[in-house]
C-alpha positions in Angstrom: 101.7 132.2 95.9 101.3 128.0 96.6 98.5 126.8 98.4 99.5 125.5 101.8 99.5 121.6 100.9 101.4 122.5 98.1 104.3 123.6 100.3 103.8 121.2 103.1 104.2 118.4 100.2 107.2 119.9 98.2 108.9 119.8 102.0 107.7 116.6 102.8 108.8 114.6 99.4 111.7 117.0 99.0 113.3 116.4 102.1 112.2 112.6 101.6 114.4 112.3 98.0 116.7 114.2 99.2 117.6 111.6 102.2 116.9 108.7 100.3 119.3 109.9 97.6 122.1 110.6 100.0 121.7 106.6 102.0 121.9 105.9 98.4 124.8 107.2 96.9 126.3 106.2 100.9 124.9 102.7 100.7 125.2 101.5 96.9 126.2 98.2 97.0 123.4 97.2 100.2 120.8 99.2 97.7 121.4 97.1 94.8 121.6 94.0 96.7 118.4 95.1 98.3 116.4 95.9 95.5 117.5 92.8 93.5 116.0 90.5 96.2 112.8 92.5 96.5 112.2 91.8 92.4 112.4 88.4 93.3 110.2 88.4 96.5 106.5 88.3 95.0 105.1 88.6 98.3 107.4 91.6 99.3 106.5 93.5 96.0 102.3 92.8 97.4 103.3 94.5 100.1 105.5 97.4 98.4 102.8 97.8 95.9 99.8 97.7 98.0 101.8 100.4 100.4 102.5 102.6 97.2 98.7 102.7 95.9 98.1 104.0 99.5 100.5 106.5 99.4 100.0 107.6 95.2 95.9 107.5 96.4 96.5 109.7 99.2 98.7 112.1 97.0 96.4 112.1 94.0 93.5 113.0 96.2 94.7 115.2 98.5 96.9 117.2 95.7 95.1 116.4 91.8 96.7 120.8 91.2 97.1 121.1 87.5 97.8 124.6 87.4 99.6 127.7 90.2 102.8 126.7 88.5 105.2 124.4 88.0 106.0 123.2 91.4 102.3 122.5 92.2 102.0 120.5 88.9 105.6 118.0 90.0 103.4 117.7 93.5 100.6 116.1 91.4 102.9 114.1 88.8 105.0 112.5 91.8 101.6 111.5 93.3 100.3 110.0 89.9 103.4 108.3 89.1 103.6 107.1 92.6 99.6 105.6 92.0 101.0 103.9 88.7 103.8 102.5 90.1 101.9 100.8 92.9 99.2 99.8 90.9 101.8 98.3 88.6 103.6 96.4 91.1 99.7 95.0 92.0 98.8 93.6 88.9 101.9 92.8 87.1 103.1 89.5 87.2 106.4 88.8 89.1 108.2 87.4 85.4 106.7 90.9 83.8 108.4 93.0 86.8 111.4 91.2 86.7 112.1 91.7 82.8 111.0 95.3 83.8 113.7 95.4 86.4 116.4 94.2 84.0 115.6 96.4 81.1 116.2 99.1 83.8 119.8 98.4 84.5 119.5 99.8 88.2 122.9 98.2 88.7 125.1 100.0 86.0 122.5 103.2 86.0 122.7 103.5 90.2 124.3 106.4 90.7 121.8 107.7 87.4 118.9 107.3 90.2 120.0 109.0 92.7 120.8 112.1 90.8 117.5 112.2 89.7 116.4 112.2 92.9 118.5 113.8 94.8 117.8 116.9 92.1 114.6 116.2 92.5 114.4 116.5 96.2 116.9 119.5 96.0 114.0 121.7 93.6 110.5 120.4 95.8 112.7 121.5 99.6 113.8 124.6 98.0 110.4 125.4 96.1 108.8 124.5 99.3 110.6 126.7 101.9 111.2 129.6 99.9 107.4 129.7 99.1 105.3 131.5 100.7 101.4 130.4 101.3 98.2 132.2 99.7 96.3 134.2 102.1 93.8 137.1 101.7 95.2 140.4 102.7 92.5 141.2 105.1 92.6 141.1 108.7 89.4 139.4 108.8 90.6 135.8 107.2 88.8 133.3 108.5 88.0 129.6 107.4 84.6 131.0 105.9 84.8 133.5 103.3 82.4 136.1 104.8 81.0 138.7 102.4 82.5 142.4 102.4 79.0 143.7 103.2 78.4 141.4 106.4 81.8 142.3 107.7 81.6 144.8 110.4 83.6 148.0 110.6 86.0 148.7 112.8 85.6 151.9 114.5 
C-alpha cells in the first residue's frame, strides 16, 4: 500500500515525462535547438534554475520517503535530483554549464533522453494508478487516530 502523495506524485511526474518525452521524440530538432540556446542564455538558466530549486524543494519536503518500496523511493530521488540540478544551474558558472552541456552530447544522445524518460514516466503513471492508497480498515477512519477504547460501539 502507497501513501496518498506517493500516488498523487507518481501520476503527476509520470504523466509529466511521459508527455514531455512524446513532444520530444515529435519535436527533435526545435528541442535541440532550444536547449542549445538556453546553455548560452545565463539569464534564462537563473531563471530555469531558480524555478527547479522551487520545484526539487517542494518535492524533497513534501516527499523525503526512503522506504514503502521502490516506487516511493524514485518519488524522492526525482525530487533530489530535481533540487541538485537547480541548485547546480544557481551556482555554476555559465562556461562550467556549458562544458557540462557538451560533455553530454544531448545532440547525438537525443533520442537516449527521451527513452529514459519516456520509461520513466511509463513506470511512475502505471505504479501510480494501479496503486492503491493506505487506509485503516475501520469504519471509524478519521484524520485523528482515536484510541480503540474511546471509540464508541455501535449497537
Amino acid at each position: 500500500m502507497m501513501s496518498s502523495r506517493t500516488i498523487f506524485l507518481s501520476k503527476l511526474l509520470g504523466l509529466y515525462y511521459i508527455f514531455a518525452a512524446l513532444a520530444m521524440i515529435l519535436h527533435k530538432q526545435s528541442f535541440v535547438e532550444t536547449i542549445t540556446a538556453l546553455v548560452y542564455n545565463s539569464s534564462v538558466i537563473f531563471l530555469v534554475g531558480v524555478i527547479t530549486v522551487l520545484v526539487g524543494l517542494a518535492l524533497v519536503l513534501a516527499h523525503n520517503v526512503w522506504s514503502r518500496g521502490a516506487l516511493a523511493v524514485v518519488v524522492t530521488v526525482i525530487g533530489w535530483i530535481t533540487l541538485a540540478k537547480g541548485l547546480l544551474l544557481l551556482f555554476l558558472t555559465p562556461g562550467i554549464q556549458a562544458e557540462l552541456f557538451l560533455k553530454l552530447h544531448y545532440a547525438s544522445l537525443f533520442y537516449v533522453y527521451a527513452a529514459i524518460c519516456l520509461v520513466l514516466g511509463v513506470y511512475l503513471a502505471y505504479g501510480g494508478f494501479t496503486s492503491t492508497t493506505s487506509t485503516t480498515s475501520s469504519s471509524h477512519s478519521s484524520a485523528i487516530p482515536v484510541p480503540d477504547k474511546l471509540r464508541t460501539k455501535a449497537a
